[in-house]
C-alpha positions in Angstrom: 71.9 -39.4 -214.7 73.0 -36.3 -212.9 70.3 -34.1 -214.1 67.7 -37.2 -213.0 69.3 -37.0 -209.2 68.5 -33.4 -208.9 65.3 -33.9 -209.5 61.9 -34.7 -207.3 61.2 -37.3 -209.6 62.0 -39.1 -213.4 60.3 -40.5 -216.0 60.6 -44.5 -215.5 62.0 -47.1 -218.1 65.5 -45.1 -219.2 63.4 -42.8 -221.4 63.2 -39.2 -221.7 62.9 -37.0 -218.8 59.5 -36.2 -218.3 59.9 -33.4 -215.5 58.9 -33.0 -212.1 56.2 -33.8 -210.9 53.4 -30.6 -209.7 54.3 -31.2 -205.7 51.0 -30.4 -203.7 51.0 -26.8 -201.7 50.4 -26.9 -198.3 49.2 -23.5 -197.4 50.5 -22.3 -194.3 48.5 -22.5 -190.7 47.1 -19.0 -189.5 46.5 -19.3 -185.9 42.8 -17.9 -185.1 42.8 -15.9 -182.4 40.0 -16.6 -180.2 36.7 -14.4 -180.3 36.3 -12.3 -176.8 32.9 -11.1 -175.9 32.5 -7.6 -175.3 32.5 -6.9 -171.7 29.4 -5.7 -170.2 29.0 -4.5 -166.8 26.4 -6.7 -164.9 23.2 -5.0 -165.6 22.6 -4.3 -161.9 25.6 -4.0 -160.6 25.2 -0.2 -159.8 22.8 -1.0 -157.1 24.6 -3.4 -153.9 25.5 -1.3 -150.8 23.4 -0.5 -147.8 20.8 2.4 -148.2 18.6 4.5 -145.7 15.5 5.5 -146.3 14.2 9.4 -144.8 13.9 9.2 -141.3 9.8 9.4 -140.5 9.6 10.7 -136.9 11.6 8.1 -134.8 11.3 5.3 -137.4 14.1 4.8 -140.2 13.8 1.5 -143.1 17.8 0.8 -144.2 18.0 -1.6 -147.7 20.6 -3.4 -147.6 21.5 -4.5 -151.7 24.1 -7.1 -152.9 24.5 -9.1 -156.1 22.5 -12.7 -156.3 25.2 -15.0 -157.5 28.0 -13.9 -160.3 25.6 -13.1 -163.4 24.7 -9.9 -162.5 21.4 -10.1 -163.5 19.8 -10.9 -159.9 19.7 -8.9 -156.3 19.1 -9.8 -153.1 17.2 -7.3 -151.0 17.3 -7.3 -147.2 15.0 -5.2 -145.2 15.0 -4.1 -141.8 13.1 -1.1 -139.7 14.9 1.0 -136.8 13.0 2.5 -134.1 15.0 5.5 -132.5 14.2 7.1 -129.2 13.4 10.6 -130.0 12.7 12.3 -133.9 15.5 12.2 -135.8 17.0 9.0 -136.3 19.6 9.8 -134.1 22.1 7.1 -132.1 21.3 3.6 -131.8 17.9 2.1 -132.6 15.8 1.0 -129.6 14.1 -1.7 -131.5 14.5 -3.1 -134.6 11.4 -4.6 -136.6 13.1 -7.6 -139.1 11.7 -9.9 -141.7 12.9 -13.7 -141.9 12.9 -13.7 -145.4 15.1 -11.8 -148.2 13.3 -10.7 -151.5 14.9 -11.3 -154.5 15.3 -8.7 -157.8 16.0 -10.2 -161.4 16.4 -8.0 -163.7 14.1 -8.2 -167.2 14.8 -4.9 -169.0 15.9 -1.6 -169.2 13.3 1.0 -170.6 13.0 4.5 -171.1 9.7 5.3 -169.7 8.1 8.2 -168.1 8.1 8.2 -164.3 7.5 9.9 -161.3 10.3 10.5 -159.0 8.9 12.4 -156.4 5.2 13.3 -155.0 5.7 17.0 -155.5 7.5 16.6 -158.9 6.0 16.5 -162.4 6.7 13.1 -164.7 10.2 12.6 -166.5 11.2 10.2 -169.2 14.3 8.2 -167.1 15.9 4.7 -168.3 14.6 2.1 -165.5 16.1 -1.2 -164.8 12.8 -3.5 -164.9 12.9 -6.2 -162.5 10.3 -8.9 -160.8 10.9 -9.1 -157.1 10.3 -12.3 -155.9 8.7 -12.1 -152.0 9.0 -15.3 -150.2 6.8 -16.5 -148.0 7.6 -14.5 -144.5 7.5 -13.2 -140.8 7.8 -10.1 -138.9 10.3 -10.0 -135.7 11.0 -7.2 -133.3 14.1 -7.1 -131.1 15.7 -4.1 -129.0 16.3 -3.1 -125.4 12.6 -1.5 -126.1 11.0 -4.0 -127.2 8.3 -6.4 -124.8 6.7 -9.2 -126.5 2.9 -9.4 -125.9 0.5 -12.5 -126.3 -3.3 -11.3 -125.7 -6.0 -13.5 -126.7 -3.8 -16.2 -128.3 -2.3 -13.2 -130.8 1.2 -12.5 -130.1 2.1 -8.6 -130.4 5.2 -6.2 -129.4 5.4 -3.2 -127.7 8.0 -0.4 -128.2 8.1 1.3 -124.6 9.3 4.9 -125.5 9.8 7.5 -122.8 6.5 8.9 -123.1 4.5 5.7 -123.4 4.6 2.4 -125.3 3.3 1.8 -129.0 2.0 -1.5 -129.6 1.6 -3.9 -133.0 0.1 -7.0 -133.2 1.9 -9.7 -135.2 0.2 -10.4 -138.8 1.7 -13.7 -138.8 3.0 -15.5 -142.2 2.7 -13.2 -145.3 2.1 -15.1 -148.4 4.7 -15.6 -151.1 4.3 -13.4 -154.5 5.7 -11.7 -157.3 6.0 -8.4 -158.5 6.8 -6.0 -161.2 9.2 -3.2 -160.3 11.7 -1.3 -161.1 15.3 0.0 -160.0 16.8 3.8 -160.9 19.8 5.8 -159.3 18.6 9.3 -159.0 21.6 11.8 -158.5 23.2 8.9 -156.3 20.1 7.7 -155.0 18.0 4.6 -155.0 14.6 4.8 -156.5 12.3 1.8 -155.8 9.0 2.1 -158.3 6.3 -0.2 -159.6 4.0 0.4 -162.5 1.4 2.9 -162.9 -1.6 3.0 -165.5 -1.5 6.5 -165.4 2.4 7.5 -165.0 3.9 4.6 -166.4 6.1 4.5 -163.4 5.7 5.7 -159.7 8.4 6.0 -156.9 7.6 3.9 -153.9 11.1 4.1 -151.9 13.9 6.5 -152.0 17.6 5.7 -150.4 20.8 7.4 -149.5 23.8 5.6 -148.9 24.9 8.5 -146.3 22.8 8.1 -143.5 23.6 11.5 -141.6 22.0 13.3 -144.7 19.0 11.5 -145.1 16.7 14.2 -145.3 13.6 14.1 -143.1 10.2 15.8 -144.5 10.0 13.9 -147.8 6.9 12.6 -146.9 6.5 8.5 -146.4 7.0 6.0 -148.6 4.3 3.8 -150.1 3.5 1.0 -147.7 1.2 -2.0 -147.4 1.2 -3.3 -144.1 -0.9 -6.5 -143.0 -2.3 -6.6 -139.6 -4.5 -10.0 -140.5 -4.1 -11.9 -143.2 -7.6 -12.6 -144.9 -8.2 -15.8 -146.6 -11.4 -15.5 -148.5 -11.3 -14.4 -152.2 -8.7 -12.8 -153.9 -9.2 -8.7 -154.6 -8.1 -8.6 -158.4 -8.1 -5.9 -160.6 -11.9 -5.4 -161.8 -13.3 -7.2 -159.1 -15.5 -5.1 -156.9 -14.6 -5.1 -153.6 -16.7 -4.3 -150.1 -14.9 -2.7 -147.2 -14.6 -0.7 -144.0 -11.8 2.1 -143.4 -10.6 4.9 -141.4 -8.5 7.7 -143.0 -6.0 9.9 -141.0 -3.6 12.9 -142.2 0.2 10.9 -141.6 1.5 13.1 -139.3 5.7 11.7 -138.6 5.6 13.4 -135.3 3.4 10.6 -133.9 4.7 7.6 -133.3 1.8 5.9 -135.3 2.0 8.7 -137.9 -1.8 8.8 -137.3 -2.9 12.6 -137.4 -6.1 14.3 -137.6 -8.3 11.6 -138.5 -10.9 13.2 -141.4 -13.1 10.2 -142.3 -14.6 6.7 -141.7 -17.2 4.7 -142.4 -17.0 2.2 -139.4 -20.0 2.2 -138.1 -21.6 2.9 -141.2 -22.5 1.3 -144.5 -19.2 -0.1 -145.4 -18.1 1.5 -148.9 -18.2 -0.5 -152.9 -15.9 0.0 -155.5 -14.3 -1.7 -158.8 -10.2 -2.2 -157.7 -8.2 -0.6 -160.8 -11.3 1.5 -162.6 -10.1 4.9 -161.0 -13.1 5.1 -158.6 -10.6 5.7 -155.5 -7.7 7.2 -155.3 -4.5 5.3 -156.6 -3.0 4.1 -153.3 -6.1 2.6 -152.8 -5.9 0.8 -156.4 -2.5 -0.4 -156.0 -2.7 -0.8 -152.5 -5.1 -3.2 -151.8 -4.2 -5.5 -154.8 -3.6 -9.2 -153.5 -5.5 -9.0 -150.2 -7.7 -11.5 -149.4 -11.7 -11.3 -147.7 -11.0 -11.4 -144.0 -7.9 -9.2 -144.0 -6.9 -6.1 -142.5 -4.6 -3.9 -143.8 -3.3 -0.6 -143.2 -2.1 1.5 -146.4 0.6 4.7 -146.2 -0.1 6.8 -149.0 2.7 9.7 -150.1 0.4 12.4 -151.3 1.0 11.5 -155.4 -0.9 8.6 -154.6 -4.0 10.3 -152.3 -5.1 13.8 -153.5 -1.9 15.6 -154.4 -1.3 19.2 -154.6 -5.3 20.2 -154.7 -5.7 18.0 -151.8 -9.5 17.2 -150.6 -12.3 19.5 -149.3 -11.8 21.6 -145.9 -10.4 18.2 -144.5 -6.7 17.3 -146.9 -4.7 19.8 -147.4 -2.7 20.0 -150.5 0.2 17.6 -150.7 -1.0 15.3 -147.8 0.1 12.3 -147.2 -2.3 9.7 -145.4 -3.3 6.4 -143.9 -6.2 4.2 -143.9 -6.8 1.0 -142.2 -8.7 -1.0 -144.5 -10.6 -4.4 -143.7 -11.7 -6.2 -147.1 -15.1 -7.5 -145.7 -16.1 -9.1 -149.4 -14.6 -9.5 -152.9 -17.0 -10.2 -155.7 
């Protein structure tokens, strides 16, 4: 039947034509495009390059900052110290003071949170980049056309010979590993370092330019925690009340030891009790003498937002002082 040929099928046995059969639909293939993840700068990728920090009399810290592997979520942070001949920072460093170690930054957060930028400023509310820096295990080495190595008594030292007279440190040996809360800000174009502060929520320790001929000189030092002998009684926690001996000096950055007028001590003395983190001492004390052990020595630079500020103390600390102490932990209970 010609009517049968044209057709997708028949009805069987020579009867009547039962009409085609319902053919299935296929429905055509949509190709799905593939699903891109928003990009998303690395959350720390503002930070890499190589920062100075203000020349102090002849001594100068540089940072240099570059990414931890290709997530973006991790720093490494290289440290050294330059020693220049005269104030000023100027020319080549004589000696250099390096650590064998580099810290590393991972990144947690970002927070709005109130913080204090400067010592002489008031607190602002600023979006941090929260990290943990992770401090290896580490030593100290000096190098430099300067530089003499000294061993006296079986503890090995250096001496930086200036032209009017050398300045000598003794090594401090190993520093134990730890970790840290901190966190990371870019202030006008430069590098705020900061850690956690009861009382500020966050408080500036470092401050870096990327232009080294206009890093300003006169902001007053960084917070610094610098062993001289590693301790290894008990551990000085927060609420445990600790037993000490210390000498306190105005920092003075025309001294090559930044040790100026010295207003008090009580070595020689009945050495001085407190609870670490009630308030009962200033805050560089509080946060500075966090992790040190019975035994040690260490010697604290305080910017004055950590001592006494802008009413200062007495006859003896002028408004916005900084200062330093050396502190030796003689008991932690």
């Amino acid at each position: 039947m010609a009517a049968c040929a044209a057709l997708t099928a028949c009805g069987g046995g020579g009867g009547a034509d039962s009409g085609p059969t319902q053919a299935s639909v296929t429905p055509p293939v949509t190709a799905t495009p593939p699903v891109t993840p928003p990009v998303t700068a690395p959350a720390l990728a503002s930070y890499p390059g190589t920062w100075y920090g203000p020349c102090l009399g002849r001594m100068q810290d540089v940072a240099t900052v570059s990414m931890a592997g290709g997530a973006g979520s991790a720093l490494l942070l290289k440290l050294v110290r330059n020693f220049h001949g005269a104030d000023g920072c100027g020319g080549a460093p004589i000696a250099t003071e390096s650590l064998s170690a580099d810290f590393t930054l991972t990144w947690d957060s970002t927070k709005t949170t109130a913080a204090l930028l400067t010592p002489s400023s008031a607190t602002a509310q600023v979006t941090l980049d929260l990290v943990t820096i992770a401090i290896p295990s580490y030593t100290r080495a000096r190098s430099g056309p300067a530089v003499t190595a000294t061993l006296e008594n079986g503890v090995r030292g250096w001496c930086i010979n200036y032209s009017d007279g050398p300045v000598c440190t003794v090594d401090a040996g190993p520093q134990a590993a730890a970790n840290a809360p901190a966190a990371l800000y870019l202030d006008k174009g430069e590098l705020v370092l900061l850690s956690p502060s009861g009382t500020t929520g966050y408080i500036a320790d470092a401050r870096y330019t990327k232009d080294r001929a206009a890093t300003p000189q006169g902001q007053g030092p960084a917070f610094q925690r610098l062993d001289t002998v590693q301790g290894t009684g008990t551990l000085a926690t927060s609420g445990r009340t600790l037993t000490v001996h210390y000498t306190g000096w105005l920092y003075d950055a025309g001294k090559a030891d930044f040790r100026g007028a010295q207003f008090d001590t009580s070595v020689g003395k009945t050495p001085f009790s407190f609870r670490l983190g009630a308030g009962q001492v200033i805050g560089g004390w509080d946060q500075g003498l966090l992790g040190m052990r019975a035994g040690g020595k260490r010697t604290l630079i305080i910017p004055a937002a950590l001592a006494y500020g802008r009413a200062g103390s007495g006859t003896s600390i002028p408004p916005d002082a900084p200062l330093i102490f050396d502190v030796e932990l003689i008991s932690v209970q």
